[in-house]
C-alpha positions in Angstrom: 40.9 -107.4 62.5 38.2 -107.9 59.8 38.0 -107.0 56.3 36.2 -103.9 56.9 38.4 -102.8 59.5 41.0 -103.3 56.9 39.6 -101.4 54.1 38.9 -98.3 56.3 42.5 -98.1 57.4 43.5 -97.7 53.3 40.6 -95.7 52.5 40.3 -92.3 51.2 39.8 -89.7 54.3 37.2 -88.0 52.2 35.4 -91.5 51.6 36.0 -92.3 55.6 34.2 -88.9 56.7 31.1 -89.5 54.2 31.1 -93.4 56.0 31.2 -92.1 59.0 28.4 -89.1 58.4 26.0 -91.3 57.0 26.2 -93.8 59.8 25.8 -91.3 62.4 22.6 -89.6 60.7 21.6 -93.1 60.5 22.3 -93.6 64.4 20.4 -90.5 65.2 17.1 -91.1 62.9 16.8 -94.6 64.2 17.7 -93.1 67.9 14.6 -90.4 67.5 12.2 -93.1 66.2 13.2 -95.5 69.8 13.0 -92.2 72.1 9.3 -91.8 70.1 8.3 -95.8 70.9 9.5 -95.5 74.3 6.9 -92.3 74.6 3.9 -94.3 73.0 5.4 -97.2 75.6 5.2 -95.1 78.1 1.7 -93.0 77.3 -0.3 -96.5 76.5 1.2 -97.8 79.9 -0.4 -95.1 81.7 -4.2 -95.9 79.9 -3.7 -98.9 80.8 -3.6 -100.1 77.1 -0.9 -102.9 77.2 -1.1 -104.4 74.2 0.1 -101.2 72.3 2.5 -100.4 74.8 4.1 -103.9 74.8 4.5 -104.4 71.1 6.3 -100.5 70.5 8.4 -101.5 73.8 9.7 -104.7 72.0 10.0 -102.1 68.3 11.9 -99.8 70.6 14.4 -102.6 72.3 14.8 -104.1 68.2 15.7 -100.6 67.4 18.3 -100.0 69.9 20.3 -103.6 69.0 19.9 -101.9 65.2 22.2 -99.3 67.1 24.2 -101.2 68.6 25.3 -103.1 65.2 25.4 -100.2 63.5 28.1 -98.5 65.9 30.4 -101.4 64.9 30.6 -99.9 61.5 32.0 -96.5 62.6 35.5 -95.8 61.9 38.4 -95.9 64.0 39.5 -92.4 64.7 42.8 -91.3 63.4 45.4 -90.5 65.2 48.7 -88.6 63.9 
């Protein structure tokens, strides 16, 4: 278990629900701005303009590992 694991466990619940609020607005925003790329991917793909459409298909696959680190920060749910 890591340190941040660790210090969630002992944390506040308050603190724990602000953590976990921020994280998932911050999941959503970065969510909305890959669903945009993969629309511009999609639209310059279909004018035949590749070089646009490659570079916001590679911003679109960087933002979805951002995601993907980012869920590991999420707290564990608690159970009673």
């Amino acid at each position: 278990m890591s340190n941040f694991r660790e210090s969630q466990n002992e944390a506040h619940p308050n603190k724990t629900n602000i953590l976990m609020s921020g994280i998932l607005v911050l999941l959503i925003l970065i969510l909305s701005l890959q669903i945009w790329f993969l629309y511009g991917t999609l639209n310059n793909a279909l004018e035949e303009n590749f070089s646009f459409a490659l570079a916001s298909f590679i911003g679109s696959l960087v933002l979805f590992f951002v995601n993907l680190y980012l869920i590991r920060f999420l707290p564990n749910p608690r159970r009673k």
